[in-house]
BAFI-436422 format. One line per 5 residues: number of its first residue (from 1); their letters; for each residue x, y, z of N, C-alpha, C. Coordinates in Angstrom, 2 decimals, decimal comma, always signed. Each point is the difference from the previous one (the first is absolute). Layout:
BEGIN
NUM = A = X Y Z X Y Z X Y Z | ... $
END
This chain:
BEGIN
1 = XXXXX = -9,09 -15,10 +2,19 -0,37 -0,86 -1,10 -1,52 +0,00 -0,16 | -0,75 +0,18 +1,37 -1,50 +0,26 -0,72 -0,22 +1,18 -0,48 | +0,08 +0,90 +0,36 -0,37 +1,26 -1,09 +0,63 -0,36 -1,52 | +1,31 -0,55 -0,28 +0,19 -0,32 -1,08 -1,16 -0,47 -0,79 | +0,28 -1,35 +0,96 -1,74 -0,76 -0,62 -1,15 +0,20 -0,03 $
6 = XXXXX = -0,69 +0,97 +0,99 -1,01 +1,13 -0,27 -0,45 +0,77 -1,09 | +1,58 +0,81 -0,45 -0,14 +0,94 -1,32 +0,61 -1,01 -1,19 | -0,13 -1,54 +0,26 +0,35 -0,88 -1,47 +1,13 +0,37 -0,84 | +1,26 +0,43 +1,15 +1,51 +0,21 -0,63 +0,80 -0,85 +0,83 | +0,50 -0,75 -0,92 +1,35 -0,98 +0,44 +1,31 +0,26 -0,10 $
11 = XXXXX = +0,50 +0,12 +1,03 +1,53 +0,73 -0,22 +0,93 -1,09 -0,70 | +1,03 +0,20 -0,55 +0,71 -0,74 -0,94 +1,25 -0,30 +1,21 | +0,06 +0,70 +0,68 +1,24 +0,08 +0,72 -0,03 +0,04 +1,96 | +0,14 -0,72 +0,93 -0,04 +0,72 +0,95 +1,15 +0,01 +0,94 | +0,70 +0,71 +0,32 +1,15 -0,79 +1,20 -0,37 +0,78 +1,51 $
16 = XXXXX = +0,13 -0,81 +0,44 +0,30 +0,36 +1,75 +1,52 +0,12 +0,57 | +0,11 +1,35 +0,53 +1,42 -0,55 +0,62 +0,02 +1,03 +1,15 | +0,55 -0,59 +1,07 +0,65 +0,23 +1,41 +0,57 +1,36 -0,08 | -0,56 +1,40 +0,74 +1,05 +0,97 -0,02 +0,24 -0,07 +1,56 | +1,25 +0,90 +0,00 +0,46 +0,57 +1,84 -0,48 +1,12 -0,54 $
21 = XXXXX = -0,06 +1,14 +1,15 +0,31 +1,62 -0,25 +0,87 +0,11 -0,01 | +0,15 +1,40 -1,15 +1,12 +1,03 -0,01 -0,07 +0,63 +0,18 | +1,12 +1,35 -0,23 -0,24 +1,00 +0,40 +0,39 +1,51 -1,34 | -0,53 -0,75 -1,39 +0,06 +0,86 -1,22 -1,10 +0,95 -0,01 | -0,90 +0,83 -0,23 -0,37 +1,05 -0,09 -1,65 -0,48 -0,70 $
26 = XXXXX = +0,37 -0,36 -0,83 -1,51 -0,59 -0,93 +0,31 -1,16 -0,46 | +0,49 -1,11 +1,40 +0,05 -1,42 -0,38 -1,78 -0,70 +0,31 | -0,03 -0,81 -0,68 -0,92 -1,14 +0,11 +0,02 -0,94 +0,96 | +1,61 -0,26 +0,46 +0,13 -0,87 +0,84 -0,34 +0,57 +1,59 | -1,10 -0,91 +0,82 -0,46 -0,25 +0,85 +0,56 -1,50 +0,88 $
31 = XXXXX = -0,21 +0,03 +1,50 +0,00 -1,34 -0,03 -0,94 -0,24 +0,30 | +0,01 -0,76 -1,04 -0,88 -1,21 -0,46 -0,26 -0,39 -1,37 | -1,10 -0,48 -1,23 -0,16 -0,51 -0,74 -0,43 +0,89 -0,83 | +0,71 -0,25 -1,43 -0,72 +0,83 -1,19 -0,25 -0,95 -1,14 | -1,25 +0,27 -0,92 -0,74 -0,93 -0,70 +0,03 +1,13 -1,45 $
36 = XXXXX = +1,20 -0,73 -0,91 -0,52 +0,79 -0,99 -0,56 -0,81 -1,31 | -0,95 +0,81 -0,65 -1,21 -0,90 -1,54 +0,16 +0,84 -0,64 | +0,37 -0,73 -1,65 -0,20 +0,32 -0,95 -0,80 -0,27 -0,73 | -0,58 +1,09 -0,70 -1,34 -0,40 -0,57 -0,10 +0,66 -1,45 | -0,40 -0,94 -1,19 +0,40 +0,16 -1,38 -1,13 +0,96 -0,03 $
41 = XXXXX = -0,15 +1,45 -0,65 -0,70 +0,86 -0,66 -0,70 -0,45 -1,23 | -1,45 -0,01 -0,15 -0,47 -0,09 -1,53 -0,99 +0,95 +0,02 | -0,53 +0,07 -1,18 -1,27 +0,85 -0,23 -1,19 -0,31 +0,76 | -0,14 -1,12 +0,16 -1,28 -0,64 +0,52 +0,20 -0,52 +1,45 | +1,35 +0,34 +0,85 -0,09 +0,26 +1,51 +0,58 +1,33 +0,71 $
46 = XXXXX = +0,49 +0,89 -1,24 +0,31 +1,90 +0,76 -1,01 +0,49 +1,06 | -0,78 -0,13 -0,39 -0,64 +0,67 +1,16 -0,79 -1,30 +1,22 | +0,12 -0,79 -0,08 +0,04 -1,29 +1,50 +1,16 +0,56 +0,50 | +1,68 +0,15 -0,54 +1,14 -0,27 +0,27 -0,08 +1,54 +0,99 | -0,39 +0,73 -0,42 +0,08 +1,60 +0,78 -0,46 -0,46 +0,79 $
51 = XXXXX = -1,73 -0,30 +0,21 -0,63 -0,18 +1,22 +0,67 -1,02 +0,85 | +0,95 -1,11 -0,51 +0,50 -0,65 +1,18 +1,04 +0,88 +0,53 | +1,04 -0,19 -0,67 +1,26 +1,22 +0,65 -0,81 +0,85 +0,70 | -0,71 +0,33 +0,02 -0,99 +1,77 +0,72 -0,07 -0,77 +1,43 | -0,61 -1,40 +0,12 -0,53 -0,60 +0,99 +0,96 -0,63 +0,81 $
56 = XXXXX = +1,26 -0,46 -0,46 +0,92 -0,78 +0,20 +0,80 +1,15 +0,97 | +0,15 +1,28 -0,75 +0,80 +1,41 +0,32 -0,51 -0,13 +0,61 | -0,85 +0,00 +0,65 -0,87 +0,82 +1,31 -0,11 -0,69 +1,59 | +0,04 -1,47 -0,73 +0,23 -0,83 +1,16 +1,64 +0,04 +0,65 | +0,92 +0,10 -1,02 +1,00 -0,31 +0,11 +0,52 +1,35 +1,16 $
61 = XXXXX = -0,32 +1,58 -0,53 +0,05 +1,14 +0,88 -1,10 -0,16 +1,26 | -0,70 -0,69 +0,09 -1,35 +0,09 +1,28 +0,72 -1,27 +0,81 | +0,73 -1,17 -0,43 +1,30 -0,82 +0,75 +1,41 +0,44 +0,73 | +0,14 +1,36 -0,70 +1,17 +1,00 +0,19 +1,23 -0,76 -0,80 | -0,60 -0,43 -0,93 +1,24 -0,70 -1,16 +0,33 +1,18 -0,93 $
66 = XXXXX = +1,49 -0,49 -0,65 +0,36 +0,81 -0,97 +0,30 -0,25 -1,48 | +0,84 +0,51 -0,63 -0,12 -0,50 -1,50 +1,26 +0,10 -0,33 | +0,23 -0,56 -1,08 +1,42 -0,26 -0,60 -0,30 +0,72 -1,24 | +0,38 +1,59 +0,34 -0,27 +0,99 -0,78 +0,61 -0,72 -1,59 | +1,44 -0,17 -0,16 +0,46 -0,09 -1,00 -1,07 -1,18 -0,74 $
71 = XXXXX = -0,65 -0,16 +0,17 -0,57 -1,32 -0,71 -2,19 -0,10 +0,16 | +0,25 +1,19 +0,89 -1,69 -0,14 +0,09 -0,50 +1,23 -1,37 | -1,46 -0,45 -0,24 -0,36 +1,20 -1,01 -1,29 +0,30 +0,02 | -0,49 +0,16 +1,21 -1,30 +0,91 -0,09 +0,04 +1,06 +1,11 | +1,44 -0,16 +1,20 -0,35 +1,15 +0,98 -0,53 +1,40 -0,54 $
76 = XXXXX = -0,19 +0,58 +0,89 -0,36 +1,72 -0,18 +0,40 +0,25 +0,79 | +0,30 +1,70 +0,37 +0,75 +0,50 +0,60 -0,92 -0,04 +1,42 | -1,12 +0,43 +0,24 -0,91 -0,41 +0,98 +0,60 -1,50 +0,81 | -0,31 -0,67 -0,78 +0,55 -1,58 +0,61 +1,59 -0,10 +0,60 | +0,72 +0,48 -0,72 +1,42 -0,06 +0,28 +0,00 +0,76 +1,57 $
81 = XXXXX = -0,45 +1,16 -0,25 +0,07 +0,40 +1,27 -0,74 -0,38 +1,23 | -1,24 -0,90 -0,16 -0,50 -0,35 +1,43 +0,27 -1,77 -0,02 | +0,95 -0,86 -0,99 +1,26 -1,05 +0,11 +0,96 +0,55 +0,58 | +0,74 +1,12 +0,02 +1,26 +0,18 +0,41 -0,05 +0,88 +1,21 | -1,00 +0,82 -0,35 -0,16 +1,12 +1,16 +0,44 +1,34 -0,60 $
86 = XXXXX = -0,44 +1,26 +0,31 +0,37 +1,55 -0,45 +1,22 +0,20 +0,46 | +1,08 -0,57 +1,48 +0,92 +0,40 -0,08 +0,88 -0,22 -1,01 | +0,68 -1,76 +0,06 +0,33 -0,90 -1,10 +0,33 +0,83 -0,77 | -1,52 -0,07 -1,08 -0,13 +0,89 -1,22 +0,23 +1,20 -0,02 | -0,03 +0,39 +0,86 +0,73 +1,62 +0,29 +1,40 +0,22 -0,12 $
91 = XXXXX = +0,63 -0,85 +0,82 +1,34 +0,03 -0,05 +0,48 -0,86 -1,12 | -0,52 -0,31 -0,71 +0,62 -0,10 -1,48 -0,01 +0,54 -1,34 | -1,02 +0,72 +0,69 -0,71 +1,06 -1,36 +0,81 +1,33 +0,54 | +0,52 +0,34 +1,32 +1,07 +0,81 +0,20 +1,42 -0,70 -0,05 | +0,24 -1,11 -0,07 +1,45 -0,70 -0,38 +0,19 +0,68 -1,82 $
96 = XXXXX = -1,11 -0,24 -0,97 -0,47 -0,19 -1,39 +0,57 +1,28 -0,57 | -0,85 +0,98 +1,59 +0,45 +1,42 -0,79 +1,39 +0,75 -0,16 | +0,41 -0,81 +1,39 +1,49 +0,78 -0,01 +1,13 -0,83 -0,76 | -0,29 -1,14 -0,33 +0,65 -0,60 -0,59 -0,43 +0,70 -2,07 | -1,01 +0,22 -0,08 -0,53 +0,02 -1,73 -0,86 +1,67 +0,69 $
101 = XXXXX = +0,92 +0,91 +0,28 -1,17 +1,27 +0,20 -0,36 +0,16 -1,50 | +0,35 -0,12 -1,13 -0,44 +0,80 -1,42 -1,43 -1,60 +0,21 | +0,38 -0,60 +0,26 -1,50 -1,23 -0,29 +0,55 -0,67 -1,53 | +1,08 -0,21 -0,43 +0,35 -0,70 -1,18 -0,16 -1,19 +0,03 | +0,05 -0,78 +1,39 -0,42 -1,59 -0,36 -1,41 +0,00 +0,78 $
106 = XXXXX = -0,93 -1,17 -1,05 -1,28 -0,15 +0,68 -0,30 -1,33 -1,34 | -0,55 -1,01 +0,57 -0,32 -1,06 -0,41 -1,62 +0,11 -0,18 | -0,33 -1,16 -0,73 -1,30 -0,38 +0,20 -1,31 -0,27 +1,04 | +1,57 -0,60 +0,78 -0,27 -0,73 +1,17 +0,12 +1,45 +1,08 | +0,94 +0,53 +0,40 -0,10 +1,44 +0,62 -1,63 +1,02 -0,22 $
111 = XXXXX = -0,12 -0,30 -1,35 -0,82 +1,08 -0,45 -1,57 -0,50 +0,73 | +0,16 -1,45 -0,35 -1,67 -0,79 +0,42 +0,05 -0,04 +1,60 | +0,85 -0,35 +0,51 +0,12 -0,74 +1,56 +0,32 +1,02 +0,94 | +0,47 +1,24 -0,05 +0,57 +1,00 +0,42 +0,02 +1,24 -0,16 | -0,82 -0,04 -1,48 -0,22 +1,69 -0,46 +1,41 +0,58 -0,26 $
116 = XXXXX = +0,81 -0,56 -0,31 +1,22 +1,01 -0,24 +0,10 +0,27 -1,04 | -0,05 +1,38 -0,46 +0,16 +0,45 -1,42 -1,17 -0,33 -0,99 | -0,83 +0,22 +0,75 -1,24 -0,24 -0,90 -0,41 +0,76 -0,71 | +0,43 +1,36 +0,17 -0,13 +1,44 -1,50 +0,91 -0,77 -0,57 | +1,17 -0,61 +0,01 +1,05 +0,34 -1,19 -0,54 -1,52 -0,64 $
121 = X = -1,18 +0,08 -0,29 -0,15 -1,16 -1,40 -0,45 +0,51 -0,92 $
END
């Protein structure tokens, strides 16, 4: 919440909630606590809003925290992999292939967080 208040963005939204570990592949869940903020986009805080996420990302991977891919939107593929680790991400980006070898499905979210299918845009 201070860096929030640092870069003069107020999240609209915040929840805290209790995880255990699992044992899914590119889960978020850790045990322990995840803190997620939403934060309204305008013209006149885009670029505060990058530099926090940038700062927020960084603490969160230098904590050895992770992300709730389906719902986060600034990872990079860099980040994903030193949050999750090169094996992890390895063995899903070889799950990806043998499951989709032609590469026909690839999301937004694949393409930004993971590099998958990043020629085919």
């Amino acid at each position: 919440m201070r860096l929030c208040h640092d870069h003069r963005i107020k999240p609209y939204l915040g929840v805290l909630k209790r995880h255990r570990l699992d044992r899914f592949l590119l889960s978020h869940a850790v045990d322990g606590w995840s803190l997620a903020l939403d934060f309204r986009v305008t013209g006149t805080n885009r670029e505060r809003l990058r530099l926090l996420t940038m700062e927020i990302t960084e603490r969160v991977i230098g904590a050895g925290g992770r992300f709730y891919l389906a719902k986060d939107s600034v990872l990079t593929p860099d980040q994903t992999r030193r949050a999750y680790g090169d094996e992890r991400v390895g063995r899903f980006l070889a799950l990806k292939k043998q499951l989709d070898p032609d590469g026909l499905f690839a999301s937004d979210l694949s393409r930004r967080a993971l590099g998958v299918g990043a020629d085919s845009r």
